[in-house]
C-alpha positions in Angstrom: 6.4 -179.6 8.9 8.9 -177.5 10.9 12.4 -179.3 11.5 14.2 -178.7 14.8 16.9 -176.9 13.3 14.2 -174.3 12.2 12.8 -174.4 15.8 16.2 -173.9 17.7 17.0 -171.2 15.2 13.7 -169.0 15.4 11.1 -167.6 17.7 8.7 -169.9 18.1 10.6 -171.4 21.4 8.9 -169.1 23.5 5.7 -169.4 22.0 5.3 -173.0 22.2 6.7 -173.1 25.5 4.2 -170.2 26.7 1.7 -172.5 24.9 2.5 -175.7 26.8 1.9 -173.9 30.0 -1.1 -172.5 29.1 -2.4 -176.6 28.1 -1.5 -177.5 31.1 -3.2 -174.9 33.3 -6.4 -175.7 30.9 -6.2 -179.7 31.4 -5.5 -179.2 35.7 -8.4 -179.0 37.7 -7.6 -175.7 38.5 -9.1 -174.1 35.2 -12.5 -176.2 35.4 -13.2 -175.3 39.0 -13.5 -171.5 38.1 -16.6 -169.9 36.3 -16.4 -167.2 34.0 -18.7 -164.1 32.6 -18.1 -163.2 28.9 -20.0 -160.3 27.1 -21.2 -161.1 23.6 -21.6 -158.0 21.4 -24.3 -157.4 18.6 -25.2 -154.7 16.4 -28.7 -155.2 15.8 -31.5 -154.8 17.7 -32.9 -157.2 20.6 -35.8 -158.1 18.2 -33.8 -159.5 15.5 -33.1 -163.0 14.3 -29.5 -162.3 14.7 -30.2 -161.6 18.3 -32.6 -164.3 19.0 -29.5 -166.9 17.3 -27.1 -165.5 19.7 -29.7 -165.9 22.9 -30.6 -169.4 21.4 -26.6 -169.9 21.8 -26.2 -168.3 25.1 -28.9 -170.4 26.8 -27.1 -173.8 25.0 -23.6 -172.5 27.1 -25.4 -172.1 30.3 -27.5 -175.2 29.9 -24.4 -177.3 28.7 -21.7 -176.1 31.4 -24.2 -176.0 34.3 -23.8 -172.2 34.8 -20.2 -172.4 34.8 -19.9 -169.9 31.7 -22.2 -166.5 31.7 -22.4 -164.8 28.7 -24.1 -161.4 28.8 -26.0 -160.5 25.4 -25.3 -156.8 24.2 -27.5 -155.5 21.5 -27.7 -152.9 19.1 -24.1 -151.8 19.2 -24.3 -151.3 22.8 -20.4 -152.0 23.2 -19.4 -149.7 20.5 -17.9 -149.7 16.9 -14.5 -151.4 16.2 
């Protein structure tokens, strides 16, 4: 566990403060009234397993937050290497 002294004395102030903010933008209503697009990336091709999981997942996200989160299914490397 971190004491206070070791939190008044190091940089972790601005990171929890930046994270309290960020919890409370997530719990007001503002957050949940917005939807949002996501890509997800896959190297293999549309035919594979792999690919079929992550479709099986993406319908699951859509079904379960009423349309509010897209995700868009990229296969065979179409977004490039890392």
């Amino acid at each position: 566990m971190i004491s206070k002294t070791t939190m008044k004395n190091s940089s972790f102030k601005p990171v929890s403060k930046a994270s309290m903010v960020l919890g409370m933008l997530l719990v007001s209503g503002y957050s949940y009234a917005q939807s949002i697009n996501m890509d997800f990336s896959n190297e293999y091709n549309a035919t594979s397993i792999h690919a079929q999981g992550d479709a099986y997942f993406i319908d699951k996200v859509k079904e379960l937050t009423d349309g509010d989160i897209g995700i868009t299914l990229h296969t065979g490397g179409a977004l490039g290497k890392l």
